[in-house]
C-alpha positions in Angstrom: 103.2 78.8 88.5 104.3 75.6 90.8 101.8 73.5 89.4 101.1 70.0 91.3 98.2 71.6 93.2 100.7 74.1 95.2 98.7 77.2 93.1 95.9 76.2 94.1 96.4 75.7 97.9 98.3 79.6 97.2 94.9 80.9 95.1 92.7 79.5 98.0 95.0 80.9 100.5 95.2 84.3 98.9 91.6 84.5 98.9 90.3 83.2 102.1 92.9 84.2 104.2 94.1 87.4 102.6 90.9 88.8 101.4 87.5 86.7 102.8 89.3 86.6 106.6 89.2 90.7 106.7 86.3 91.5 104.4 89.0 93.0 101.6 90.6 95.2 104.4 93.9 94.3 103.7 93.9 93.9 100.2 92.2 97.3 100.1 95.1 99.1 101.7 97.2 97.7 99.2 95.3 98.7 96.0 95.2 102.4 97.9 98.8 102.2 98.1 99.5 101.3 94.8 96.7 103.4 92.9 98.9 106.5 95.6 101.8 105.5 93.9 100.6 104.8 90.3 99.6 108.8 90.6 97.1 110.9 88.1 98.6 110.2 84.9 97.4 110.8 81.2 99.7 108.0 79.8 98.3 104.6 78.2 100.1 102.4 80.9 99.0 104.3 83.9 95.2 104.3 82.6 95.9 101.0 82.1 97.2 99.8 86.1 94.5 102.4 87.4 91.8 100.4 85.7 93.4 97.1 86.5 93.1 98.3 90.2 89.7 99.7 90.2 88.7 95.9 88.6 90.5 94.2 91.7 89.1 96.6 93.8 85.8 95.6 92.8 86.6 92.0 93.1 87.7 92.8 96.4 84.3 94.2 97.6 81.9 91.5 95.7 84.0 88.6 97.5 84.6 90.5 100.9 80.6 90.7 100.4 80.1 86.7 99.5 77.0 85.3 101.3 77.5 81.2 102.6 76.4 79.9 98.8 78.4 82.1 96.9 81.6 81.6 99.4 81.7 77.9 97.9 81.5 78.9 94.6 84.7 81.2 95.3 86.8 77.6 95.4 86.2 77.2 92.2 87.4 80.8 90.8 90.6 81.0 93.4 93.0 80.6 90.5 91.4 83.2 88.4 91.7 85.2 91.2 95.0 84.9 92.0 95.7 85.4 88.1 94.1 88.2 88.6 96.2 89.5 91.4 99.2 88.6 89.8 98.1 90.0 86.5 97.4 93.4 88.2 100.6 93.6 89.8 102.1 93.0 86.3 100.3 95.9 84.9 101.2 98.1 87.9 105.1 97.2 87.4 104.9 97.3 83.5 103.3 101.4 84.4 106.5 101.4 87.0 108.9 100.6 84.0 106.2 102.9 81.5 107.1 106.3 83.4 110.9 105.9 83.3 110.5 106.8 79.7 113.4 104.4 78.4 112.5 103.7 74.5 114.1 100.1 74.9 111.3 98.9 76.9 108.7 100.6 74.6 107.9 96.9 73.0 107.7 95.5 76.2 105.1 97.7 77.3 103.1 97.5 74.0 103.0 93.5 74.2 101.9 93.7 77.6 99.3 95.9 76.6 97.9 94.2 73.4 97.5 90.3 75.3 97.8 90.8 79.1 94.9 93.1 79.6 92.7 91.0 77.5 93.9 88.1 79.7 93.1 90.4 82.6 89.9 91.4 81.7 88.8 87.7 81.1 90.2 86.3 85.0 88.4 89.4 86.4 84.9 88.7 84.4 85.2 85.1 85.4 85.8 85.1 88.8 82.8 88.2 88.7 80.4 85.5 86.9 80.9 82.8 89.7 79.7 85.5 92.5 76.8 85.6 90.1 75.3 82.8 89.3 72.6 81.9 91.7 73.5 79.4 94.6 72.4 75.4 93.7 68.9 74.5 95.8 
């Protein structure tokens, strides 16, 4: 966080420039790369990044999708967005760090799970709500 307005000129960035600009293209190529990477997998913290990705994913799509009233709304959400992003890249390293099987990371990886996905989940169904709620007359 840089605070002083600077996150959100990055959050508004990220998503009009990054993801609004190329209806999601661009963002999509990445969450294909990293759900490649992040491979079929039957532990916790790999269920846990794909699932973070599939939610991004869809966030992806709905804002790629935005008609003219629902683009303004997106101002509002841009930080929960980029939380979002960040947040999901957090889960996909934590998975990166998960797989090399080192037991002194093990706590790590269970805090991360217990109060960043619930943080996760909140950004993602915020920023999902916004999209929703029908455009002033």
């Amino acid at each position: 966080m840089i605070y002083e307005s600077t996150n959100e000129i990055q959050a508004i960035d990220l998503l009009f420039r990054k993801v609004v600009s190329d209806s999601g293209h661009g963002l999509t190529s990445v969450l294909d790369r990293m759900a490649a990477e992040s491979g079929p997998s039957l532990s916790p913290a790999a269920r846990r990044v794909s699932s973070a990705i599939d939610g991004w994913r869809e966030l992806a799509h709905l804002i790629a999708a935005a008609d003219e009233g629902s683009v303004q709304r997106l101002y509002a959400v841009a930080g929960d967005f980029l939380r979002v992003t960040a947040l999901t890249l957090m889960a996909w390293a934590w998975a990166r760090v998960d797989a090399l099987g080192d037991s002194r990371f093990a706590d790590g990886s269970d805090a991360f799970s217990r109060w960043v996905h619930l943080e996760l989940a909140m950004q993602r169904a915020m920023v999902q709500a916004a999209q929703q709620v029908p455009a002033p007359d």
